[in-house]
Structures are given as structure tokens and as C-alpha cells.
C-alpha positions in Angstrom: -18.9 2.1 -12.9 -20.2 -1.1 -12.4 -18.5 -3.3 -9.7 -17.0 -7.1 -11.2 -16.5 -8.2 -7.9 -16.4 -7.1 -4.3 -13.9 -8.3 -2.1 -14.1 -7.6 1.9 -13.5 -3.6 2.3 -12.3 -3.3 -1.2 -14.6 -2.7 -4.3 -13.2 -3.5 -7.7 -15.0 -1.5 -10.3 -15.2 -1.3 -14.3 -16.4 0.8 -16.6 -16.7 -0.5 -19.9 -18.4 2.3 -21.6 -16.0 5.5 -20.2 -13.2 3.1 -20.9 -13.7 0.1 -22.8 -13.2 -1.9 -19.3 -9.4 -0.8 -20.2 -9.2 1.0 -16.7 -10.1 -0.5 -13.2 -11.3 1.4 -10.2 -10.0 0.3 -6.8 -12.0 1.6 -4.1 -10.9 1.7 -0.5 -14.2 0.9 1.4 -13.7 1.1 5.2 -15.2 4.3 5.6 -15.9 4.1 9.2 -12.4 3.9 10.2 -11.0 6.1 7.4 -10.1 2.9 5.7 -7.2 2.5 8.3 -5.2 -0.9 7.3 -6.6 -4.1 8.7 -5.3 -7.1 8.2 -8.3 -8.3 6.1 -8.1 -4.8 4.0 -4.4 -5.6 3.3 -5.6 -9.4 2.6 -8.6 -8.2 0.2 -6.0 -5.6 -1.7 -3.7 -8.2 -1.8 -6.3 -10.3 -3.1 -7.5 -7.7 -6.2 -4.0 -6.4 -7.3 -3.1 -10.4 -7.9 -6.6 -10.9 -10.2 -5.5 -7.2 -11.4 -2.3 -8.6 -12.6 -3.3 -11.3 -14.8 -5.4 -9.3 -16.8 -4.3 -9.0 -20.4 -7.0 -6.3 -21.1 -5.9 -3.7 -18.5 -3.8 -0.3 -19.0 -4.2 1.3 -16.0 -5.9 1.2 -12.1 -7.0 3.9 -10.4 -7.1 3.7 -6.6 -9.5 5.4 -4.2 -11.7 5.9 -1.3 -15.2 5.6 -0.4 -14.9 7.9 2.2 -14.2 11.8 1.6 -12.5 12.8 4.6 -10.0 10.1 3.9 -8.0 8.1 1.2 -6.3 6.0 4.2 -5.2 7.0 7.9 -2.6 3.9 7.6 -2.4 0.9 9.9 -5.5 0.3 12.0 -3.5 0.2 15.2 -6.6 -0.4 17.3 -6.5 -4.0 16.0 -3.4 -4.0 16.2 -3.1 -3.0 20.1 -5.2 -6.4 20.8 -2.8 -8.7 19.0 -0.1 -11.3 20.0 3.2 -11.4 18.7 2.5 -14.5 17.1 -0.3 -12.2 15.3 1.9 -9.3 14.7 4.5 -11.6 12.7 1.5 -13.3 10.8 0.0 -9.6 9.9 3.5 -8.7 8.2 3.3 -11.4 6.2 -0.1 -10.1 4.6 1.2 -6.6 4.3 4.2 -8.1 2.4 2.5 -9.9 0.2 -0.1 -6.7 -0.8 2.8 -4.7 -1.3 4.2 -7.4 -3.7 1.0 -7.7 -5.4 1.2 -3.7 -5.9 4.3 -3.5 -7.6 3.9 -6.7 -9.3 1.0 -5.1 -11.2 2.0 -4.7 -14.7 0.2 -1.4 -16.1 0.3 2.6 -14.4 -1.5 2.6 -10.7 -2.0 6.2 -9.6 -4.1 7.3 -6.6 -7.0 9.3 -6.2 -5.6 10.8 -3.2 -8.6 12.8 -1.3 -8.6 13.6 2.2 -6.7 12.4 4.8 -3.3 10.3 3.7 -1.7 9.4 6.8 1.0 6.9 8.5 1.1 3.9 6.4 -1.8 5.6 4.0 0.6 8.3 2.9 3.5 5.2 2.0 0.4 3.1 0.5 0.1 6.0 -1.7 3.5 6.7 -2.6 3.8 2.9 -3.6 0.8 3.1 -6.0 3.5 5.2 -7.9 6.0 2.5 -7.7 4.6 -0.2 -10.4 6.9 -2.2 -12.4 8.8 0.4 -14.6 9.4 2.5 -11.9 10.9 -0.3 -9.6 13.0 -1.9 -12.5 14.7 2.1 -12.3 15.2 1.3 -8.9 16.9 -2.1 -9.2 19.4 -0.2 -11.4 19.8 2.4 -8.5 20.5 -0.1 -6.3 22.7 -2.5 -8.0 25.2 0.7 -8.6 24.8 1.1 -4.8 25.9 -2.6 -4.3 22.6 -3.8 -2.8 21.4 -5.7 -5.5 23.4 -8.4 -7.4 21.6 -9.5 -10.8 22.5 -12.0 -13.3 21.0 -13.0 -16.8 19.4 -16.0 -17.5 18.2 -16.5 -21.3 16.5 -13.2 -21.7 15.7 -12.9 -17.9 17.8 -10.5 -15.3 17.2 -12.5 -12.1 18.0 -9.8 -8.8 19.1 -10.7 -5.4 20.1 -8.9 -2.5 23.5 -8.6 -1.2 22.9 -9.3 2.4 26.6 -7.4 3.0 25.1 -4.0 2.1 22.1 -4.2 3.8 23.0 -4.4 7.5 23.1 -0.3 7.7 20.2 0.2 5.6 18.0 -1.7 7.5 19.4 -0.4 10.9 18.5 3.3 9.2 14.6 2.1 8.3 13.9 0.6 11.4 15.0 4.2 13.2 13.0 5.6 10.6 9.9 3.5 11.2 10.6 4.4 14.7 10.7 8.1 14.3 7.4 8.4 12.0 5.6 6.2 14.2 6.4 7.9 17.7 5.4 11.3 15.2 2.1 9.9 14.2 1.3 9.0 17.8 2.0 12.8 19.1 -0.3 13.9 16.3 -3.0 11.3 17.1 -2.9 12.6 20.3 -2.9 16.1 19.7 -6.0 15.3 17.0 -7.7 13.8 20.0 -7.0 16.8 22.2 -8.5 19.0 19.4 -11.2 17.3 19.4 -11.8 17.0 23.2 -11.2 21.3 23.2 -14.5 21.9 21.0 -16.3 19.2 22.1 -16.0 21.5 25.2 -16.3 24.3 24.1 
């Protein structure tokens, strides 16, 4: 594949002659931190599934990793450690909008999955399945729920959420987000302790 443009830790690739340019290639390219999730990865993601979406000629993406011991080990909480909460809150906002650029995308995104998929890479990866079709199936899901409220407009269905129903669902992800990430850190640290053991050994 040849690359069409190469934004910061993320390589946007073609191939016109496998494909007829029809598919693009998303590679993950951090490899010396297992593509763990900066804030200028999320940005440069970000970045490519917005120029992705505007394409008229594409049917599908395909995303993957440089690396192969890992597709993604999730947030890079190293940068993380050193950063404000001012910083913390402006971080968010680029992981929001990346994830909205990723379901925004118009055509199939499936991942490559190879290697390690952890934290936050394991969810990226689960979202690359979550494109439009798939989230319009989940709208319906939710407005049965009452979480969602749409309405039409011309041949539009405009969604909103109903803040009512969403006190107890947000109270459950943020014990969730808690859970996974004390989990993560107990098998960070017994990966490190592995490590220690045959470095000893």
C-alpha cells in the first residue's frame, strides 16, 4: 500500500491496485509504546476518520498496528500521570471527538486486531465495530429504553437524550470505568512483576 498522507502516529494507507483505492488502511504507528493512546494519537485518529468520512470513493477501512506485539495497550497513562486537571478535561475532549469521528464514518471499519488489545485498546476496538448502521440499531435500543427521544424533521430523525433516564446509567459506567481501571492497574503490576521474576532469573 502506498501511504496518501501521514498524520502524527497514524499512517493512512491506499492501495489502488488490490482495491481500486475503495479500501483504506489505518495503521496505528506508536510502536514503542504499543501504540498506547496519547493525546496527539487520539488527535491524529481523530484527524484521519474526519478526511475518511468525506470520501465519496470509500467502502470500507481497515484498522491496524505497526507493531506486532500489539494492536493498542489503551490510554498512555504515563502522559497522563504528568497532567493537570485542567489537562485531563482538555484530553477528554479529544478522545470525544475521535470517537465521534469513528462512528461518524459512513462505510464498515473492522480491526485488524493482533497482539495485545488492552484497557481502552480493547473498547477502541470494539468501537471500530460500531459504525453508523450499527449505532442507528442502537438509537432504536435506546429510545425503547427511554434514553433517547427523537423527532422527524423533513426526512431527518433528529435524537436527543433524555437527561431523566440517564442519572443511573451514568452512575453504573463511572463504577464500571472504575472497576476495569483499578483491574488493569493489578495486571500492569503483576506484568511488571513477571517481568522483574525472569529478569532475575
Amino acid at each position: 500500500m502506498e501511504p496518501t498522507t501521514s498524520p502524527t502516529l497514524v499512517r493512512l494507507e491506499r492501495s489502488p491496485g488490490e482495491t481500486g483505492g475503495h479500501v483504506a488502511g489505518v495503521v496505528l504507528d506508536r510502536p514503542q509504546a504499543l501504540n498506547a493512546i496519547s493525546t496527539a494519537l487520539a488527535r491524529a485518529l481523530g484527524d484521519v476518520f474526519t478526511e475518511l468520512a468525506a470520501d465519496d470513493a470509500l467502502r470500507a477501512v481497515v484498522v491496524s498496528s505497526s507493531s506486532p506485539r500489539a494492536f493498542c495497550v489503551g490510554a498512555d497513562l504515563k502522559e497522563r500521570d504528568g497532567y493537570s486537571d485542567e489537562q485531563l478535561r482538555g484530553q477528554r475532549v479529544v478522545y470525544r471527538r475521535m470517537a465521534s469521528a469513528i462512528l461518524a464514518c459512513p462505510v464498515p471499519v473492522v480491526a485488524a486486531v493482533a497482539g495485545y488489545a488492552l484497557g481502552g485498546g480493547l473498547e477502541l476496538a470494539q468501537e471500530l465495530g460500531m459504525t453508523q448502521p450499527r449505532a442507528a440499531k442502537h438509537l432504536r435500543v435506546l429510545r425503547e429504553v427511554g434514553l433517547v427521544r427523537d423527532r422527524k424533521a423533513g426526512k431527518q430523525r433528529l435524537y436527543a437524550l433524555d437527561a431523566r433516564g440517564l442519572r443511573p446509567v451514568h452512575e453504573w459506567a463511572g463504577g464500571f470505568e472504575r472497576f476495569w481501571n483499578e483491574s488493569f492497574g493489578r495486571l500492569d503490576a503483576y506484568v511488571q512483576d513477571l517481568k522483574q521474576a525472569r529478569q532475575e532469573e
